[in-house]
MMTF fields as JSON, N, C-alpha, C and O atoms, coordinates in Angstrom:
{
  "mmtfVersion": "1.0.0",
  "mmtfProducer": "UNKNOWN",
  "numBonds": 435,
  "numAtoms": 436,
  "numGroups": 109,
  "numChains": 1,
  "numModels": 1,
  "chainsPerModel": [1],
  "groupsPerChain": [109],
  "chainIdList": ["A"],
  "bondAtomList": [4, 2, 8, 6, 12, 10, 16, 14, 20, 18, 24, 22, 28, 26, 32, 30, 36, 34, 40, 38, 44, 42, 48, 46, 52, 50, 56, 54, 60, 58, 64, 62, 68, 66, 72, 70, 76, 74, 80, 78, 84, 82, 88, 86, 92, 90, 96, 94, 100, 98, 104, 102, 108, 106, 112, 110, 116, 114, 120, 118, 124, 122, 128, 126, 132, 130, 136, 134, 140, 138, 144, 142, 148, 146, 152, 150, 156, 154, 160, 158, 164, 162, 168, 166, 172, 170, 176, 174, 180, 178, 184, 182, 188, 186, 192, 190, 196, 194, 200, 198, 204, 202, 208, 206, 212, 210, 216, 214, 220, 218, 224, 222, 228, 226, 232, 230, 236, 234, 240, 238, 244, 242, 248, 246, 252, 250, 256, 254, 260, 258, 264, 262, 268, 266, 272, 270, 276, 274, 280, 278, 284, 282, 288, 286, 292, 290, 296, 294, 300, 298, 304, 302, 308, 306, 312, 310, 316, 314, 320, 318, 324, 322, 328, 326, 332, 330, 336, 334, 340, 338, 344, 342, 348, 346, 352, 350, 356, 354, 360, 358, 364, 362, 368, 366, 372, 370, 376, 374, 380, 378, 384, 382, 388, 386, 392, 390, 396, 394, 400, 398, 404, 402, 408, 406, 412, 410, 416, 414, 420, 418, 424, 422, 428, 426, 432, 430],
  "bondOrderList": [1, 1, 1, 1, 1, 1, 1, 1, 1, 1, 1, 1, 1, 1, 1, 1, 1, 1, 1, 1, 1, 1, 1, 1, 1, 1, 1, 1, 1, 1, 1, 1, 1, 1, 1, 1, 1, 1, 1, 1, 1, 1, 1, 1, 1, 1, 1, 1, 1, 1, 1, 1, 1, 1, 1, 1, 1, 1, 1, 1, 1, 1, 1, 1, 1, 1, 1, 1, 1, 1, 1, 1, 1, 1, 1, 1, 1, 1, 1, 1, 1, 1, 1, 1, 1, 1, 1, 1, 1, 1, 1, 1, 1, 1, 1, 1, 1, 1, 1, 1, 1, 1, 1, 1, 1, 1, 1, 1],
  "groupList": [{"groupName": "UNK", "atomNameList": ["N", "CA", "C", "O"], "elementList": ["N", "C", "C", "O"], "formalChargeList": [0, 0, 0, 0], "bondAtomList": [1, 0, 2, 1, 3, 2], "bondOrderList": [1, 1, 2], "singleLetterCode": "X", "chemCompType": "L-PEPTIDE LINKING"}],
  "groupTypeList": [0, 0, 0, 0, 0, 0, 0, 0, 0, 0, 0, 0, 0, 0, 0, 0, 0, 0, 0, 0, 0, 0, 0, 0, 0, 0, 0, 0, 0, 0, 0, 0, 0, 0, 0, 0, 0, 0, 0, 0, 0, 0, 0, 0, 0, 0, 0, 0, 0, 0, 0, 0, 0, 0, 0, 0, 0, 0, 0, 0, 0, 0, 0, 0, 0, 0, 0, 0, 0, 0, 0, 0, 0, 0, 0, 0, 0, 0, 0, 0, 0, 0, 0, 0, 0, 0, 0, 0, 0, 0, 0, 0, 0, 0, 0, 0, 0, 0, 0, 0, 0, 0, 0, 0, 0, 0, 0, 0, 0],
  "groupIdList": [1, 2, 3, 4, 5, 6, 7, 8, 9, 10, 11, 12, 13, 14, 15, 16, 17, 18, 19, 20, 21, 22, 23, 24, 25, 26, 27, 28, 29, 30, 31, 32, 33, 34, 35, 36, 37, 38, 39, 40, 41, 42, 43, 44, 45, 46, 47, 48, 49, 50, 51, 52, 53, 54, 55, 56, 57, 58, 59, 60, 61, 62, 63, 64, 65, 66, 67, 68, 69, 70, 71, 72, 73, 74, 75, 76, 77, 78, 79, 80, 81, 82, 83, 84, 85, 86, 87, 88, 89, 90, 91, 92, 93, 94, 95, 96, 97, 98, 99, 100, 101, 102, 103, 104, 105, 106, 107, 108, 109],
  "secStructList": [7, 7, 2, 2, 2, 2, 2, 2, 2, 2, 2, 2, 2, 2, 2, 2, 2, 2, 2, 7, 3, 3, 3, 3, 3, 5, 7, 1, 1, 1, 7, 7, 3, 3, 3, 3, 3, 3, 3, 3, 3, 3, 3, 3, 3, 3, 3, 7, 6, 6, 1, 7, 3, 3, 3, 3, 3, 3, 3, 3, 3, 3, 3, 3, 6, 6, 6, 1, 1, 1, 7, 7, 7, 6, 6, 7, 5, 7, 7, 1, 1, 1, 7, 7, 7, 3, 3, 3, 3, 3, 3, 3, 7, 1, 1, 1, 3, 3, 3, 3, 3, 3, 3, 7, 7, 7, 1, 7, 7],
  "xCoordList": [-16.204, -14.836, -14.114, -14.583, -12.785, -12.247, -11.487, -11.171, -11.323, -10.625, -9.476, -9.353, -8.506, -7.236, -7.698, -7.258, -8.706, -9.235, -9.903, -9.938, -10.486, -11.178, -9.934, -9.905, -8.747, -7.61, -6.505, -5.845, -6.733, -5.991, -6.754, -6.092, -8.282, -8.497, -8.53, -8.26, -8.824, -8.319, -7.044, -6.8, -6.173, -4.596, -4.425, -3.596, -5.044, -5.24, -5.734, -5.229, -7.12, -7.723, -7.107, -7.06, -6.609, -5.448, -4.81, -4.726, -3.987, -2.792, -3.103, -2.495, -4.003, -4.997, -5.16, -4.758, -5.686, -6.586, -5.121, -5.127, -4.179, -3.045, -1.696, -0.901, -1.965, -0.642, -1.443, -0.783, -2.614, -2.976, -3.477, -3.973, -3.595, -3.431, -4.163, -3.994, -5.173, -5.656, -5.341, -4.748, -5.638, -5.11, -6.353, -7.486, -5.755, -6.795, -6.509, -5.621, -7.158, -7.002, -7.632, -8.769, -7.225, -7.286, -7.319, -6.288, -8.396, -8.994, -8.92, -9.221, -8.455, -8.845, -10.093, -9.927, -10.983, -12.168, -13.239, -12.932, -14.016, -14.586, -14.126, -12.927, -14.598, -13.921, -13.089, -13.289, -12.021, -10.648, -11.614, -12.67, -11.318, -11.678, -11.167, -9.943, -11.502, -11.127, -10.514, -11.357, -9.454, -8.785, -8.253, -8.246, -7.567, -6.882, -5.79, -6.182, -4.355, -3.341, -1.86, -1.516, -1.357, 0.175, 0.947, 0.387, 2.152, 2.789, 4.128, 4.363, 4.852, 6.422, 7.325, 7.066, 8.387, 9.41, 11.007, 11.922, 10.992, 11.771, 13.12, 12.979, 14.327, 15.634, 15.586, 15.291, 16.18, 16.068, 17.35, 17.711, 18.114, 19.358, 18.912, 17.965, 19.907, 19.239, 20.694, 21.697, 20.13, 21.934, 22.082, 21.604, 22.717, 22.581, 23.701, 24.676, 23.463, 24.529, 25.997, 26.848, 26.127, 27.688, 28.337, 29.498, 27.769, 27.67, 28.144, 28.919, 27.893, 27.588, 26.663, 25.612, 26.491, 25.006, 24.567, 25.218, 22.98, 22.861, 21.531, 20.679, 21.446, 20.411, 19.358, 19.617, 18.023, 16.689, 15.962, 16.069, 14.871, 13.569, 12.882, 12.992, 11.606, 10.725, 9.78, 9.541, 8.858, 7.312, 6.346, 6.18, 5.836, 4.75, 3.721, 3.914, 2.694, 1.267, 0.982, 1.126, 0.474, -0.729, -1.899, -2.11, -2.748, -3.92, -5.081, -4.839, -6.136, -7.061, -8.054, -9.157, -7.645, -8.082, -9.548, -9.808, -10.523, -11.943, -12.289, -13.432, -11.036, -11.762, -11.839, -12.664, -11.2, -11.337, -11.747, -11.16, -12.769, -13.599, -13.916, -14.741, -13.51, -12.317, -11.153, -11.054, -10.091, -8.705, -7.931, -8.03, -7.13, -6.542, -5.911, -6.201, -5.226, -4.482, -3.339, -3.582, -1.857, -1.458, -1.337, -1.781, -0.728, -1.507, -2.284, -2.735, -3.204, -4.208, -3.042, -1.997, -3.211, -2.772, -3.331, -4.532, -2.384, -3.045, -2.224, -1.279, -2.728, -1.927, -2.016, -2.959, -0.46, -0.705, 0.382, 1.604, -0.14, 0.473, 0.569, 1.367, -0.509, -0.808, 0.611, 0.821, 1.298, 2.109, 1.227, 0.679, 1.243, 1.063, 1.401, 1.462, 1.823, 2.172, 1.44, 0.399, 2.048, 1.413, 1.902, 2.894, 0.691, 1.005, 1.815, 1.551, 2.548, 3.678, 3.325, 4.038, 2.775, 2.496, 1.454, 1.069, 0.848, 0.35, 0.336, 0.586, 0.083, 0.742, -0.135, -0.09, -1.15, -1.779, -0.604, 0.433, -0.856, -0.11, 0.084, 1.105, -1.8, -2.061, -2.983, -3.846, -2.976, -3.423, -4.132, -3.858, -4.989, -6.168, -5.608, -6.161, -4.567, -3.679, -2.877, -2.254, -3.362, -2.43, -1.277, -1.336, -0.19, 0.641, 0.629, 0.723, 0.556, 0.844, 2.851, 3.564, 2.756, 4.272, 4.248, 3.293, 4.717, 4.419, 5.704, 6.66, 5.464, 6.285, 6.144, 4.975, 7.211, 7.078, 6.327, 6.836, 4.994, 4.261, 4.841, 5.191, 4.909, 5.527, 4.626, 4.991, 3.263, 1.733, 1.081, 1.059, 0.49, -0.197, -1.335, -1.69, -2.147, -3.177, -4.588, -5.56],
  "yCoordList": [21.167, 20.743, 21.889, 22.495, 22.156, 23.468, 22.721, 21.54, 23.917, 23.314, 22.386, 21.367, 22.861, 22.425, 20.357, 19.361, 20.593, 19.02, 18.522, 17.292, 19.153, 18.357, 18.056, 16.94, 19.109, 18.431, 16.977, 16.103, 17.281, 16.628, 15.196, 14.186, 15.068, 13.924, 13.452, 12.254, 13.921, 13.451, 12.639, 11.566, 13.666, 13.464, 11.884, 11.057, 11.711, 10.273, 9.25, 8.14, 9.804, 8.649, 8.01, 6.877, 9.061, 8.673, 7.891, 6.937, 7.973, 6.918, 5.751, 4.715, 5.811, 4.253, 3.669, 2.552, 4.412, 3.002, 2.961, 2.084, 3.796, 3.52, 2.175, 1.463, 2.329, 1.601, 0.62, -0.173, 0.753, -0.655, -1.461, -1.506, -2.484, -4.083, -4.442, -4.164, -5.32, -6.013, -6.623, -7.684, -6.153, -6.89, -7.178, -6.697, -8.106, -8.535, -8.191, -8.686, -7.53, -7.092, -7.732, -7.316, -8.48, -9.623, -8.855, -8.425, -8.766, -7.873, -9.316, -10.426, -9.025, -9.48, -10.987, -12.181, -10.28, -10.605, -10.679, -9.645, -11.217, -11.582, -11.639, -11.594, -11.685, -11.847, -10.793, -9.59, -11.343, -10.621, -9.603, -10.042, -8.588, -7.158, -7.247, -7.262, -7.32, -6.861, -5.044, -4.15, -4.805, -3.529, -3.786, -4.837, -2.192, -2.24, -0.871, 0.282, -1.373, -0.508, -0.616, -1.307, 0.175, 0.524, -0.427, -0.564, -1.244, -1.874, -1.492, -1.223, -1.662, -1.891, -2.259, -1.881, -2.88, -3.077, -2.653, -3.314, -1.427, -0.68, -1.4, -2.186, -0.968, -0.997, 0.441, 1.437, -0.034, 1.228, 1.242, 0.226, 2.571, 2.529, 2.996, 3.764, 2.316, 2.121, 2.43, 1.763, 4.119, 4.084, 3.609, 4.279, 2.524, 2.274, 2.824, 3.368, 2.632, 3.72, 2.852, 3.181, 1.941, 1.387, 2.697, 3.074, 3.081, 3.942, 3.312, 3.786, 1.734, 0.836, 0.965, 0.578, 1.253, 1.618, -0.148, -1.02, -0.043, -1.405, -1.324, -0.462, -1.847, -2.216, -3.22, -4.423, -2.694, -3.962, -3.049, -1.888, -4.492, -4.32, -3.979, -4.511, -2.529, -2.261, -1.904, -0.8, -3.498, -3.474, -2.757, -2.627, -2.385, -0.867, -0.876, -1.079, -0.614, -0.794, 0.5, 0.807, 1.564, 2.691, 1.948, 0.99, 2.558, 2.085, 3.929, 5.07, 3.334, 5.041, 5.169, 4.625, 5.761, 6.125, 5.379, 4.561, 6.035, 6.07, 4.294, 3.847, 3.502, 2.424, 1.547, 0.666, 1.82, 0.856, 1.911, 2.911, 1.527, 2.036, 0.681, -0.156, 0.613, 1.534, 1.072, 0.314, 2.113, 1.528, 0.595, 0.214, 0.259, -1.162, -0.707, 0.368, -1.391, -1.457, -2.289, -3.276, -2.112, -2.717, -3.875, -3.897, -5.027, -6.532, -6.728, -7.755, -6.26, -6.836, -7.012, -6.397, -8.074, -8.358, -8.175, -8.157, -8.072, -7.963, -9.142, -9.563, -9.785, -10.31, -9.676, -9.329, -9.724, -8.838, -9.887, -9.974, -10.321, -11.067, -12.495, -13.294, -12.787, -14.133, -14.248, -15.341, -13.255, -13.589, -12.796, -11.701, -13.474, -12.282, -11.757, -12.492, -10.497, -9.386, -8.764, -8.184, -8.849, -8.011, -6.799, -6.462, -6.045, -4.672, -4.339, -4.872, -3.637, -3.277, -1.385, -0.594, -1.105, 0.441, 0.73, 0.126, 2.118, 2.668, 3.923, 4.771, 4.42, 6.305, 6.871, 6.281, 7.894, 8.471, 9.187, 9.235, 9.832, 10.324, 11.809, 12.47, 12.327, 13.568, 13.711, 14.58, 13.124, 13.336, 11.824, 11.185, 11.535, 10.673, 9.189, 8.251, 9.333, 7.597, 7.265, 7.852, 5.999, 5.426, 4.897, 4.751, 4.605, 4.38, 2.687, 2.748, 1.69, 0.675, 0.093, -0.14, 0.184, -0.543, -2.302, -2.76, -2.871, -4.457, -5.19, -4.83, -6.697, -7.158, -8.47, -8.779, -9.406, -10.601, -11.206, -11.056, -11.934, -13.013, -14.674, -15.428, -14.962, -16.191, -17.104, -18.234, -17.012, -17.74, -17.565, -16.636, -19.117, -18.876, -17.938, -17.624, -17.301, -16.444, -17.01, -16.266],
  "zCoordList": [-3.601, -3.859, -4.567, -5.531, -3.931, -4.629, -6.044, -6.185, -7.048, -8.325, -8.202, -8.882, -7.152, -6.675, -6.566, -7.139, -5.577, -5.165, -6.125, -6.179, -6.96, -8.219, -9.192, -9.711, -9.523, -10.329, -9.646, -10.208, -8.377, -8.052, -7.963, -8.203, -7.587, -8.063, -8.989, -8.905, -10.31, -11.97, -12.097, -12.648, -11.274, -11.56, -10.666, -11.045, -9.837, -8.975, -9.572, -9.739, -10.012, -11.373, -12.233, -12.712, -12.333, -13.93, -13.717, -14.49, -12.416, -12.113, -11.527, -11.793, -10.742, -10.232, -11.742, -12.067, -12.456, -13.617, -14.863, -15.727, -14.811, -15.455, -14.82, -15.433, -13.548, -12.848, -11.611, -10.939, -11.459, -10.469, -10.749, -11.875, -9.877, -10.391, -8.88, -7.693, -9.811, -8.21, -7.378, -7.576, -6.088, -4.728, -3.804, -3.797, -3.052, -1.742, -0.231, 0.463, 0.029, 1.375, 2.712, 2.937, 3.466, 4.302, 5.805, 6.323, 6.312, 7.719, 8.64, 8.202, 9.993, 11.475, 10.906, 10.654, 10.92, 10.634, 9.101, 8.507, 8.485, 7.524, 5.826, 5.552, 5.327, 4.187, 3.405, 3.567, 2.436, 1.966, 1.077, 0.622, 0.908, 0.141, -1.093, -0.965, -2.348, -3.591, -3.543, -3.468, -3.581, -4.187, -5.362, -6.004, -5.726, -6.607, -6.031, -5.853, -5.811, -5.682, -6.596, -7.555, -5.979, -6.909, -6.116, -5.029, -6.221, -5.406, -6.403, -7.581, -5.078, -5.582, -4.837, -3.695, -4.895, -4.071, -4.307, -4.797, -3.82, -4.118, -3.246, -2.309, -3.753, -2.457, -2.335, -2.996, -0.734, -0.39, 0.493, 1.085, 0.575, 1.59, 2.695, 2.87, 3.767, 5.426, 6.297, 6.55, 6.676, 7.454, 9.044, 9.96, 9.223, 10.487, 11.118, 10.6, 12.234, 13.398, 13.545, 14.372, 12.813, 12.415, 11.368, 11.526, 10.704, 9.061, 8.434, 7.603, 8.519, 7.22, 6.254, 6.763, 5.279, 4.823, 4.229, 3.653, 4.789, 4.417, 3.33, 3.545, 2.668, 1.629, 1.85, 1.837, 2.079, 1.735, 0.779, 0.387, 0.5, -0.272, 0.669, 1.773, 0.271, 1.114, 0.413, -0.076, 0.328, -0.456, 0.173, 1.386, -0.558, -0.373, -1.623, -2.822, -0.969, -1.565, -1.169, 0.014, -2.249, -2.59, -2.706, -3.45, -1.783, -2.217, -2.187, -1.796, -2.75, -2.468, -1.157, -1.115, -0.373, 0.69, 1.015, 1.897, -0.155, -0.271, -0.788, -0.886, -1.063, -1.484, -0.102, 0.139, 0.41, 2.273, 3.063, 3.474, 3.181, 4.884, 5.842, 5.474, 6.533, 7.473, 6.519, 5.554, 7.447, 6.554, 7.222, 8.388, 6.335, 6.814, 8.144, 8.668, 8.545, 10.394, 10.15, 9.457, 10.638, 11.093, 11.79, 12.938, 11.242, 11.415, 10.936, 11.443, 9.768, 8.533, 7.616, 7.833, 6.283, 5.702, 3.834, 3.563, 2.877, 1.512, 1.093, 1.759, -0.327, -1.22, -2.847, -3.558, -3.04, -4.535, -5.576, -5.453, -6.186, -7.287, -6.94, -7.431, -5.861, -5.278, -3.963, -3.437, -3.652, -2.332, -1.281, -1.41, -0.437, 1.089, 1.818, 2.804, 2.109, 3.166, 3.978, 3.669, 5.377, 6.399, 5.967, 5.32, 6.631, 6.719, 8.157, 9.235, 7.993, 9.215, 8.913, 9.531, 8.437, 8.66, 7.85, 6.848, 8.587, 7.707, 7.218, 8.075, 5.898, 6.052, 5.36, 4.281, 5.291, 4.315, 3.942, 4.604, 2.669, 2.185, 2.069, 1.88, 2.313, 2.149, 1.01, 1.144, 0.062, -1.112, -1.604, -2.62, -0.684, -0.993, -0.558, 0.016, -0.959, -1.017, 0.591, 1.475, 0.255, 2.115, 1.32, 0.099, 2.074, 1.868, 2.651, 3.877, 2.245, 3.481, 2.813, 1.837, 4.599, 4.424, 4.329, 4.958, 3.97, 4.403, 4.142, 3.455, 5.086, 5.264, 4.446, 4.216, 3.903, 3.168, 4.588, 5.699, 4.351, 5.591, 4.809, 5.717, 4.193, 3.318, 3.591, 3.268, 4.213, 4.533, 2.999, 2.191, 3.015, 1.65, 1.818, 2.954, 0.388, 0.498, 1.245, 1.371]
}
């Protein structure tokens, strides 16, 4: 592991066990996965081709790469704070962390 990848995983550590909160990660098939990721639901501005600019919430879960093998998919689902969201994307980030996009599912956990 070069120094660069050994700081940068510290710098990851740090922020997983500073800012995540457990979640459940809900596969196709067998039982929901204990994680732990970053969530937030940011607004976000959305320019549509009216050039109305329109405003939503777009909840998003960090999670660490290495804690789901395999990684989640599109159409698996998590719940974080006891609501549930599909995942509608997925993004590594580059730097260890996926990015999942998700959608309100309004299905209990």
């Amino acid at each position: 592991m070069t120094p660069f990848a050994r700081a940068q995983r510290l710098v990851a550590d740090a922020v997983r066990s500073t800012f995540a909160e457990p979640v459940l990660l809900h596969r196709e098939t067998g039982d929901p996965q204990p994680l732990r990721g970053i969530f937030s639901a940011a607004h976000e501005a959305v320019d549509v081709s009216s050039g109305q600019p329109v405003s939503m919430v777009q909840p998003l879960l960090e999670v660490w790469q290495d804690d789901c093998t395999p990684p989640p998919v599109e159409g698996d689902a998590v719940t974080v704070r006891g609501q549930r969201y599909l995942i509608v994307d997925v993004r590594p980030d580059g730097y260890g962390f996926l990015r999942l996009l998700l959608h309100l599912d309004g299905a209990s956990p």
